[in-house]
C-alpha positions, -999 to 999 in steps of 0.1 A, spaced: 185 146 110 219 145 124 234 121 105 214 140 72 236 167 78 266 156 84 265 137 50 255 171 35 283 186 48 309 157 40 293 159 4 298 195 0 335 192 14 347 165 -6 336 184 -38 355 218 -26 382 194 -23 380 182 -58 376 219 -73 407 227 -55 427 197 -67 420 203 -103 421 243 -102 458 244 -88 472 227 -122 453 245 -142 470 279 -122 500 269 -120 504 259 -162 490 290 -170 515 311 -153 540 285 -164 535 289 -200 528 330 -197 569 330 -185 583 305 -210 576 325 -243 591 312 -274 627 312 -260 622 294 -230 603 262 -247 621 237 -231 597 212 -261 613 233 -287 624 212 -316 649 220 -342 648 218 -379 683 218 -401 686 230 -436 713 227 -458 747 203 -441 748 171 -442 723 156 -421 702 131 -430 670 143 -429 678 178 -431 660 201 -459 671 221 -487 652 251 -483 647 275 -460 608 274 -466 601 240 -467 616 237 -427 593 265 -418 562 245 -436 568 221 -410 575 238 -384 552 247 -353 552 273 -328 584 270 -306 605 255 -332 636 266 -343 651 265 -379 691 267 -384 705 270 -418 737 259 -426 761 280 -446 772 255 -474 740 259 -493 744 296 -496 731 317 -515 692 304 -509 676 320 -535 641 321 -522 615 344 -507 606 329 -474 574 335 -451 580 334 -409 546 326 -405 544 313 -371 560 318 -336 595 304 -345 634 312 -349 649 314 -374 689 311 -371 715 314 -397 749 298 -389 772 327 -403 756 362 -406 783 366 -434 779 336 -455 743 323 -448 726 341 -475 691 348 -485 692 361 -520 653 373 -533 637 368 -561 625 392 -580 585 394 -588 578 395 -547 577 426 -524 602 406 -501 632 389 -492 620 376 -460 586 382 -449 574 384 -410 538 375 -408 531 361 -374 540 375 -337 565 365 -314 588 350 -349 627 356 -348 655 359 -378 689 359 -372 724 352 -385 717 361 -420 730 384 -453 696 389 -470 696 403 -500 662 421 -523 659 432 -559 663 470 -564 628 471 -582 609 473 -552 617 441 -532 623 447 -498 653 429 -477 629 423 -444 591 431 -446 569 431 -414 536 428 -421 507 453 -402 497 444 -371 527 422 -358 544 425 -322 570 412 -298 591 398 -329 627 403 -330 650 409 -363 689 407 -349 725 402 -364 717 403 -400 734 420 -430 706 434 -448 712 447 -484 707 459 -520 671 457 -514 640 482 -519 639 492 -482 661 475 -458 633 466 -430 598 481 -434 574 477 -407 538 482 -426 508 500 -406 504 491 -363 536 471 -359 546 471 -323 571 460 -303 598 447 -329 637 449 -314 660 453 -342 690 450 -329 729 450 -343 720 447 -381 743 461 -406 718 477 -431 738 488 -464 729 500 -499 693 498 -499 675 523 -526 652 538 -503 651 540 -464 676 517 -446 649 513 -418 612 526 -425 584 526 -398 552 533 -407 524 539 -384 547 518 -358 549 522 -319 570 508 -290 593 493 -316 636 494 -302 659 499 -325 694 500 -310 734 491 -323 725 490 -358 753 504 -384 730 519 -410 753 529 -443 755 540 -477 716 537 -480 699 557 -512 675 574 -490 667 582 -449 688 561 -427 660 559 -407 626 572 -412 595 566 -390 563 578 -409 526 590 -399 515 583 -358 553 557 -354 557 568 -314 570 556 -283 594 541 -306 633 536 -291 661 543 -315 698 537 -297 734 531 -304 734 529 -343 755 542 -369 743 560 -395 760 572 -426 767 579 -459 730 585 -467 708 616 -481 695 623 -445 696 599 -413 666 596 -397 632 613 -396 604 614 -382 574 623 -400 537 635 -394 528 627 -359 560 605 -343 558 617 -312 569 603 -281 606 588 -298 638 584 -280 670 587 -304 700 578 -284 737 568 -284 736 570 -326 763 580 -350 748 599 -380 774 609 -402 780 622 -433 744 626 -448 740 640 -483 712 662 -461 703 661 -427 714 640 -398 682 643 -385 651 652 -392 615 658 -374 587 671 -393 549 674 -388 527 696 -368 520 668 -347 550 656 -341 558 664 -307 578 652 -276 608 629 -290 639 628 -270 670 636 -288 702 626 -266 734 619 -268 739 618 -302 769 622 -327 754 643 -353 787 650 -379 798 657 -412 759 666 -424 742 692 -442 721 701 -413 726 684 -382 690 689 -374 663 703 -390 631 706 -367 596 718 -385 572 696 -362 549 711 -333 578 710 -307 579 702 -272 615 681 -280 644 674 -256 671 679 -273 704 673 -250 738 663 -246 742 659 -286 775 664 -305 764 689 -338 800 693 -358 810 702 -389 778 706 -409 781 723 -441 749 746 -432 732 746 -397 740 726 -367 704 734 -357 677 744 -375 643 755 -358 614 759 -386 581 768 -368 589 747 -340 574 759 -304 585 750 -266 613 729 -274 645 724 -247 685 726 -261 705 722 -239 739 708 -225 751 701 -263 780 709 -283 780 733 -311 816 727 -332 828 736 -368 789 741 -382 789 765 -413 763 784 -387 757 765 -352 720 772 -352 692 794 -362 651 795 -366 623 811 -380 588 813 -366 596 795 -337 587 807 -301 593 798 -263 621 772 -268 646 770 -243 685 770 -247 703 763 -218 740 750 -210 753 746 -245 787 746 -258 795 770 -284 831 772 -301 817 811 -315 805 822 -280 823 853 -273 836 841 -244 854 820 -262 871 846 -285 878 871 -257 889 856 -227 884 885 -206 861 883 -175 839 913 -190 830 888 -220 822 858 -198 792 874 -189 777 878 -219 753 852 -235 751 835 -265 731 849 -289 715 828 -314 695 846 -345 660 841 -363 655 864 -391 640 891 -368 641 881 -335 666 867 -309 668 837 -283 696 840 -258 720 809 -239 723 827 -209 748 799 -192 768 791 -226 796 766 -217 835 773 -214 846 735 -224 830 714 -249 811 685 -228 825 650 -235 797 631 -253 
């Protein structure tokens, strides 16, 4: 009996043993893999185009056919311009070797230059270049994430980047984005995206325009200029954070929010100049709206439209046509600002320094009740 359990029991250890040997691998490549990603794949292989390797393909397209997830593919410059419409289909990068002379040129009869259809998929390094009838420099397709679009010049296209329906999660990061037909930069439907130290320029429409439920999205450090308005964001893109940009010189606003439920962006630090409007605001409010440069706009610096229970504060107000005004709009908060009309600016007399600032609606007034002696540096 004794010896029938002891072998029972030596049985059932050995197999715990066995279950524990072969589990641990498995645990530890799982967590293993989870941290590499695509730029840590130490099993990456690379694929040339153009140079003078042997080997080495002549298009752009055929590297990526043969390609698999992990690779990278780096085009040479000495082919340039490729003149094809290429498809990042898979989990890859895609390097160029000179943003300035490694050229994608489109062709016309596609809605693309370069198309991003697969997650975790990289381009950098590149001038890529659309058609003006409705090809597209960069076109993210619906329902892509954690992809990355970095150091390109992207031009004379349809839209500069357009991220379709549910993208999430792209960084585009310092593009140069220039003479475009439409929006420089156009997010539809698109959330948690980052899109920081771009210079977007000279664009026929928005700068920057993030359409219909585009939230949580990050928008920092780019330039913007030379364009009908900057950025927008339209019918429900709530939740944005627009940061460290210059927006200048915009046929019409520098920015613009729009949509009843379009609610609770963060505006800051911003240099809004040289505009129409600054800002125009017609969405359901709730903003932050702080420590932004508004100067020399040819009509308002701010411009409230039916816009509720947003906060202004610690920004400067300098050489607007009108520094701000709104109509319909209730419970919003100004607090802090710097105001070169403030008539304690005018009069420096004690008695004025006491005053607030007043700013108008067509009827009714809001008040500044700290308005600010010296512009804030910004």
């Amino acid at each position: 009996m004794i010896n029938k359990k002891f072998r029972k029991s030596l049985a059932f250890t050995i197999a715990i043993l066995f279950i524990g040997i072969c589990i641990i691998p498995i645990s530890s490549s799982v967590a293993i893999n989870k941290n590499i990603g695509i730029l840590g794949n130490a099993n990456r292989s690379m694929l040339y185009v153009g140079g003078s390797g042997g080997g080495n393909y002549s298009t752009i397209q055929e590297a990526i056919d043969d390609a698999i997830n992990g690779d990278t593919v780096f085009v040479y410059d000495d082919s340039s311009p490729y003149q094809e419409n290429i498809r990042i289909n898979k989990q890859i990068l895609v390097i160029g070797e000179n943003r300035d002379t490694t050229i994608i040129s489109g062709i016309s009869g596609q809605d693309h230059a370069v198309r991003i259809s697969s997650k975790n998929a990289e381009i950098s390094g590149f001038t890529i270049s659309g058609t003006a009838d409705g090809q597209d420099g960069i076109l993210v397709y619906p329902l892509m994430e954690d992809s990355s679009i970095s150091n390109n010049r992207i031009k004379d296209s349809s839209y500069g980047i357009f991220l379709q329906a549910t993208s999430t999660r792209i960084t585009i990061t310092n593009n140069i984005i220039s003479n475009n037909e439409f929006e420089g930069i156009l997010l539809q439907e698109s959330d948690r995206n980052i899109i920081s130290g771009n210079t977007i320029t000279e664009n026929g429409d928005f700068g920057i325009a993030l359409e219909t439920v585009s939230k949580q999205n990050e928008i920092l450090d780019n330039t913007v200029e030379d364009n009908f308005a900057g950025i927008q964001l339209a019918s429900g893109s709530s939740q944005n954070t627009i940061s460290g940009n210059h927006i200048l010189n915009n046929e019409r606003e520098g920015i613009i929010i729009e949509g009843v439920i379009t609610t609770t962006n963060e505006i800051i630090g911003n240099n809004i100049t040289g505009n129409n409007a600054g800002m125009k605001v017609t969405s359901g409010g709730k903003n932050i709206i702080n420590s932004n440069n508004f100067k020399e706009s040819s009509m308002e610096g701010l411009y409230l439209v039916g816009s509720n229970e947003n906060i202004i504060e610690m920004n400067n107000f300098i050489d607007n046509r009108k520094n701000a005004r709104f109509i319909v709009s209730f419970r919003n908060t100004w607090d802090s600002n710097y105001w070169d009309d403030w008539i304690g600016i005018k009069f420096d007399i004690p008695l004025f320094k006491m005053f607030p600032k007043t700013i108008r609606g067509i009827t009714l007034r809001s008040y500044d009740m700290n308005p600010q002696e010296e512009p804030y540096t910004i």
